[in-house]
DSSP file (Angstrom, degrees, kcal/mol; ACC not computed):
  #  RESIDUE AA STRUCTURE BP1 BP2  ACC     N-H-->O    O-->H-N    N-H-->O    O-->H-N    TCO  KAPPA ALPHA  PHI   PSI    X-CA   Y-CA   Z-CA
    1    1 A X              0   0    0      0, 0.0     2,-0.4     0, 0.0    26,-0.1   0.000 360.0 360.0 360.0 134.0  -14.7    1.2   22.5
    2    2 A X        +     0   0    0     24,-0.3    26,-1.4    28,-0.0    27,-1.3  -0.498 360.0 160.0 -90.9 132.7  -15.6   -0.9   19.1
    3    3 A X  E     -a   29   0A   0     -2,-0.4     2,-0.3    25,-0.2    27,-0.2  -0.734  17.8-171.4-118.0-177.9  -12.1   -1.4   16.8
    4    4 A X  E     -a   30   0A   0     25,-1.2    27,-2.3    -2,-0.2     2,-0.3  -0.885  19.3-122.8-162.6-168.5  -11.4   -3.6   14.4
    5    5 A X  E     -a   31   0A   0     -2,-0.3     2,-0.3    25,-0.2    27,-0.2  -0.944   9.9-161.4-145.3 144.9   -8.0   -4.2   12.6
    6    6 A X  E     +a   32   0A   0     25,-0.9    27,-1.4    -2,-0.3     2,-0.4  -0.954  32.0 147.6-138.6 107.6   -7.5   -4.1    8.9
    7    7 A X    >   -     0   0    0     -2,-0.3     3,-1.4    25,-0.2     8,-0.1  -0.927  62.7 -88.0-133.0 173.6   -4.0   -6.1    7.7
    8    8 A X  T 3  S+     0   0    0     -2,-0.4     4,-0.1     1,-0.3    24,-0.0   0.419 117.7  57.5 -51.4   3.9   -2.6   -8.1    5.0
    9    9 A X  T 3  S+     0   0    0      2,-0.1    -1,-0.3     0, 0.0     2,-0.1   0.697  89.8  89.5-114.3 -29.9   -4.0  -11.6    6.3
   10   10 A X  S <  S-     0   0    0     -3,-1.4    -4,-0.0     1,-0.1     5,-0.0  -0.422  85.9-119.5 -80.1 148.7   -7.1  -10.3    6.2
   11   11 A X     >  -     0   0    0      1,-0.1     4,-1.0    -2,-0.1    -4,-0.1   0.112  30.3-106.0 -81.1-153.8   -9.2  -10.7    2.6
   12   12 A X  H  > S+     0   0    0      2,-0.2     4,-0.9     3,-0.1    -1,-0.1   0.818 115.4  60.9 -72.0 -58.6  -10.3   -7.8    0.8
   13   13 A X  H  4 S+     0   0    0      2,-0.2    -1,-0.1     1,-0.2    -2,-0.1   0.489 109.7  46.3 -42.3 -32.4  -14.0   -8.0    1.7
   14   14 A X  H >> S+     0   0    0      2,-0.1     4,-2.1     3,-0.1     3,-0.8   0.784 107.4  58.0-107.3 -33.2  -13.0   -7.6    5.5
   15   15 A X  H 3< S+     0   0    0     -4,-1.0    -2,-0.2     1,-0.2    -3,-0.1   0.639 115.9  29.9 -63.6 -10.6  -10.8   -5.0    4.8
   16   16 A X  T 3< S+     0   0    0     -4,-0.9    -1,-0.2     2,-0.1    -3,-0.1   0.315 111.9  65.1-122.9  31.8  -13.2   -2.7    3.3
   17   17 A X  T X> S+     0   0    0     -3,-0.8     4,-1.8     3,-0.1     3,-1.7   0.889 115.0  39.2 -70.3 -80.5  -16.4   -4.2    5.5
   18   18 A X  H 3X S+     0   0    0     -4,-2.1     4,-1.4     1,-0.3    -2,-0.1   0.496 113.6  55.2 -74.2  -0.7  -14.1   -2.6    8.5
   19   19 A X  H 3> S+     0   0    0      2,-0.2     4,-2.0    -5,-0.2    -1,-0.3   0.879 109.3  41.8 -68.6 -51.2  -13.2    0.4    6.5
   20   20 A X  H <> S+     0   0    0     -3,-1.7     4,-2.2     2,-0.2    -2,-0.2   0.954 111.6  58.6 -71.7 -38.6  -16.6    1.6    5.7
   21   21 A X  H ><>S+     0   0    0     -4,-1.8     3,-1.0     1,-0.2     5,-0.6   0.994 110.7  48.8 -55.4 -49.7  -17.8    0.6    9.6
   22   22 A X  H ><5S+     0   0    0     -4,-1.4     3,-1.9     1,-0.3    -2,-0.2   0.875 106.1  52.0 -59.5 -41.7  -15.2    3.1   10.5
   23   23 A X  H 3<5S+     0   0    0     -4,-2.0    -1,-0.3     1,-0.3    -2,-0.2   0.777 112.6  46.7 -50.4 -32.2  -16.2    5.8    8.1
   24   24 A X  T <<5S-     0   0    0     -4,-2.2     2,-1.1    -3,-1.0    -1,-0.3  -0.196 114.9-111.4-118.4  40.2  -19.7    5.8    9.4
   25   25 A X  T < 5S+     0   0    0     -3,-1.9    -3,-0.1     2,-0.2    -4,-0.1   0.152  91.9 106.7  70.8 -31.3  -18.9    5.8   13.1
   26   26 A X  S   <S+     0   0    0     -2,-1.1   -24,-0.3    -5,-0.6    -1,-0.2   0.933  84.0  48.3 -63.2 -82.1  -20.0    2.3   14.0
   27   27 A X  S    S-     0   0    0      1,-0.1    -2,-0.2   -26,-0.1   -24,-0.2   0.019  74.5-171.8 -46.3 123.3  -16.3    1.4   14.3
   28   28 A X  S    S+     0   0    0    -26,-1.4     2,-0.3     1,-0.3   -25,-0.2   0.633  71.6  22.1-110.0  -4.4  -14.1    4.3   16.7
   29   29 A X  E     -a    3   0A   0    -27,-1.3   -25,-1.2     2,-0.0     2,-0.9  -0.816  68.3-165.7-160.1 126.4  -10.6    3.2   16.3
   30   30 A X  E     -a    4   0A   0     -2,-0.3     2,-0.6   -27,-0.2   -25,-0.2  -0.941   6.9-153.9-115.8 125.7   -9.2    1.2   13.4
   31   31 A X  E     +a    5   0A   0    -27,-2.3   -25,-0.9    -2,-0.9     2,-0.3  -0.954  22.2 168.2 -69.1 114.7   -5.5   -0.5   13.4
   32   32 A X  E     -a    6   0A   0     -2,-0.6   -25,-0.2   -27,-0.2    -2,-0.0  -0.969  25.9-142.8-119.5 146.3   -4.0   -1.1   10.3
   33   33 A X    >   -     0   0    0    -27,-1.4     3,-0.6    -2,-0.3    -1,-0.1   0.352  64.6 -55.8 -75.7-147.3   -0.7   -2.0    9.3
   34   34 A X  G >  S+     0   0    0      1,-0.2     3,-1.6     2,-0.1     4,-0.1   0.967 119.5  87.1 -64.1 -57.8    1.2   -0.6    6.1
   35   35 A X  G 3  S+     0   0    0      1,-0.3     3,-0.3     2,-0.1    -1,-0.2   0.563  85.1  51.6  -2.8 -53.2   -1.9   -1.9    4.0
   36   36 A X  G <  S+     0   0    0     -3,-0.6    -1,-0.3   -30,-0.3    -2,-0.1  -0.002  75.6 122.0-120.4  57.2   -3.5    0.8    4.5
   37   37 A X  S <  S+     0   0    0     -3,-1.6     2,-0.7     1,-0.1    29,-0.2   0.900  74.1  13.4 -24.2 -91.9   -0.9    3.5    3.4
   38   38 A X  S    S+     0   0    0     -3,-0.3    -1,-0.1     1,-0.2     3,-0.1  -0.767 103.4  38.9-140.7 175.5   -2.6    5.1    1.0
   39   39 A X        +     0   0    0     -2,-0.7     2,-1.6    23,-0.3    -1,-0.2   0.581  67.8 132.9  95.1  -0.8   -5.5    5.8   -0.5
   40   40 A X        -     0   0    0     -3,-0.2     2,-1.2    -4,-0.1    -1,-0.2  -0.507  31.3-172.6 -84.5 122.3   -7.7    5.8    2.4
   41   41 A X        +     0   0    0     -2,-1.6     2,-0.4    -3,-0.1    27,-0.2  -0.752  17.3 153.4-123.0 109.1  -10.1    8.7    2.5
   42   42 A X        -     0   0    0     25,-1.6     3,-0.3    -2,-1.2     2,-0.1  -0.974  38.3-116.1-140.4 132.9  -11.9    9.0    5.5
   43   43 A X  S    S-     0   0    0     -2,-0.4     3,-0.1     1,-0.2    26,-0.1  -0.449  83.1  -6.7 -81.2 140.9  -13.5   12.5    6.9
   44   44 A X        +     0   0    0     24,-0.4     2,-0.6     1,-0.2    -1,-0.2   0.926  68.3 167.9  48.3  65.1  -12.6   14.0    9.9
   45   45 A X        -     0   0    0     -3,-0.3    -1,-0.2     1,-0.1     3,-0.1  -0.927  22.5-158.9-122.5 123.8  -10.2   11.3   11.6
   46   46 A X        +     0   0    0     -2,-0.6     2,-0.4     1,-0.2    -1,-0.1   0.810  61.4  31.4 -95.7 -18.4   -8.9   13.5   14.3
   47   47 A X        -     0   0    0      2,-0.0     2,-0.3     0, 0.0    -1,-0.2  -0.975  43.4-171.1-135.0 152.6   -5.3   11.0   14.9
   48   48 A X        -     0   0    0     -2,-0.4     2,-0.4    -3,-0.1    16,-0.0  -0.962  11.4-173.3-142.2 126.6   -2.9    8.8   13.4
   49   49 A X        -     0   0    0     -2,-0.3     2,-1.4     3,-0.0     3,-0.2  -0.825   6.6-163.7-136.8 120.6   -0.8    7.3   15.6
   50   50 A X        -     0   0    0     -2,-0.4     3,-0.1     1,-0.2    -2,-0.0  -0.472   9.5-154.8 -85.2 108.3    2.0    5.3   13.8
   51   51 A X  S    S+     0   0    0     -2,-1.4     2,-0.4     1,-0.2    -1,-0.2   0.882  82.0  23.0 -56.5 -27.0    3.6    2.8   16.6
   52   52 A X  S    S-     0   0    0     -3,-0.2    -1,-0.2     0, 0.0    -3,-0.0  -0.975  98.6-102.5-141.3 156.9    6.7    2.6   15.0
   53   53 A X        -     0   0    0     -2,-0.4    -2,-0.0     1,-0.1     7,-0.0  -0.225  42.5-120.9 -45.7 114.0    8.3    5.2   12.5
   54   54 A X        -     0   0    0      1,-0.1    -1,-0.1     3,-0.1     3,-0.1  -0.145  26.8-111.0 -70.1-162.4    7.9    3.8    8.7
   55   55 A X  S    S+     0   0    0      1,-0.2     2,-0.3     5,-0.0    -1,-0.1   0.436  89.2  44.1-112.8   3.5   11.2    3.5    7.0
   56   56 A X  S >  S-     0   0    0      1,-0.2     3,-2.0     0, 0.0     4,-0.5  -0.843  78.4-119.8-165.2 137.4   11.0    6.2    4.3
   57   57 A X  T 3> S+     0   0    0     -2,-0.3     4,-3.1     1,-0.2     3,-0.2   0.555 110.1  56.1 -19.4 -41.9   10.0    9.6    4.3
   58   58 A X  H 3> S+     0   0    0      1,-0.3     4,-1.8     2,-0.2     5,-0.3   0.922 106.7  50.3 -55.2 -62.1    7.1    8.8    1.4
   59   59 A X  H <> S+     0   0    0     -3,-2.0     4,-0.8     2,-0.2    -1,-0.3   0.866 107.0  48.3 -44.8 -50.4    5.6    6.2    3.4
   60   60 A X  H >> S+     0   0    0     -4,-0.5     4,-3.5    -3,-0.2     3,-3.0   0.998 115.6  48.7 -60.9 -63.6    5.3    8.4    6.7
   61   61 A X  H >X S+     0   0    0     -4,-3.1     4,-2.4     1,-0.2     3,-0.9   0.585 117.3  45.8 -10.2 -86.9    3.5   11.8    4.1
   62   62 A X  H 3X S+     0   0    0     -4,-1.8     4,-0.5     1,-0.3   -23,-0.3   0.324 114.4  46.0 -88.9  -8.8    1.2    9.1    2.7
   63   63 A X  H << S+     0   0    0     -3,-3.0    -1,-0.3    -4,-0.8    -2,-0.2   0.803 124.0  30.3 -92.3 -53.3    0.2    7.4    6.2
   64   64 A X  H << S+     0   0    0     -4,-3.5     3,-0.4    -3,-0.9    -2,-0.2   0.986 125.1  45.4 -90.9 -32.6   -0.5   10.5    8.1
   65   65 A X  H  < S+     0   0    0     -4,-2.4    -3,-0.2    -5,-0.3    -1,-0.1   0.184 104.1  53.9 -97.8  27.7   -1.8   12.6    5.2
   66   66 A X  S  < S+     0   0    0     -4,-0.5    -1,-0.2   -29,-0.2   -24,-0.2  -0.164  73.5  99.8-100.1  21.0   -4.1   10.4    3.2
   67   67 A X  S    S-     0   0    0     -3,-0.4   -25,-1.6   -26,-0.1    -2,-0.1   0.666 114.3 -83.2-106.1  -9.2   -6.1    9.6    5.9
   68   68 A X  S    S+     0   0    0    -27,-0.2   -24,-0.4   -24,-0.1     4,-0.1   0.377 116.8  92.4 130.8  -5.6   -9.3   12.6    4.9
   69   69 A X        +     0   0    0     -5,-0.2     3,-0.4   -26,-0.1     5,-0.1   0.535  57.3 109.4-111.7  -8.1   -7.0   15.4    6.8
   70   70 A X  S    S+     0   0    0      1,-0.2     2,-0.3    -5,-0.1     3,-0.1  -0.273  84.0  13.8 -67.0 142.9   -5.2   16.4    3.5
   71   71 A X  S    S+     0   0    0      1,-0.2    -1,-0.2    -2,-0.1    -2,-0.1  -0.132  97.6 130.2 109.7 -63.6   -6.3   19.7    2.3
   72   72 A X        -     0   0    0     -3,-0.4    -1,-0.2    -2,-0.3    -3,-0.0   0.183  50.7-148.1 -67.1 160.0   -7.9   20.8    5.5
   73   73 A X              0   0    0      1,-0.2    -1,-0.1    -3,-0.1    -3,-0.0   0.212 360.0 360.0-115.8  22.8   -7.3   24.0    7.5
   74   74 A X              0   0    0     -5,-0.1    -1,-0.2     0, 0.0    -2,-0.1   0.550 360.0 360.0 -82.0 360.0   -7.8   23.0   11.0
């Protein structure tokens, strides 16, 4: 299955290269660290699965519900 990883060592350029492969399917499972918190809008992403618990309520909202799923009624 193709991933790719989007963190803070990584530049800018490769973090929204691998953003946009994931929006358009090429890419099927992205890791990211806190980096990509909020502001990510991507459609349909059927999981978020946080390996460890962030440290404050705000953080968790903006991690699982920024991700394209806000809004939606399924």
């Amino acid at each position: 299955m193709r991933s790719d990883v989007i963190h803070g060592d990584k530049s800018q350029y490769y973090r929204t290269k691998a953003i946009q492969q994931f929006k358009t399917g090429h890419t099927r499972v992205l890791i990211a660290t806190d980096v990509a918190s909020r502001g990510l809008d991507v459609q349909n992403v059927t999981h978020v699965i946080n390996y460890q618990l962030p440290q404050t309520m705000e953080a968790y909202i903006h991690r699982i519900g920024r991700t394209g799923r806000a809004g939606k009624k399924e």
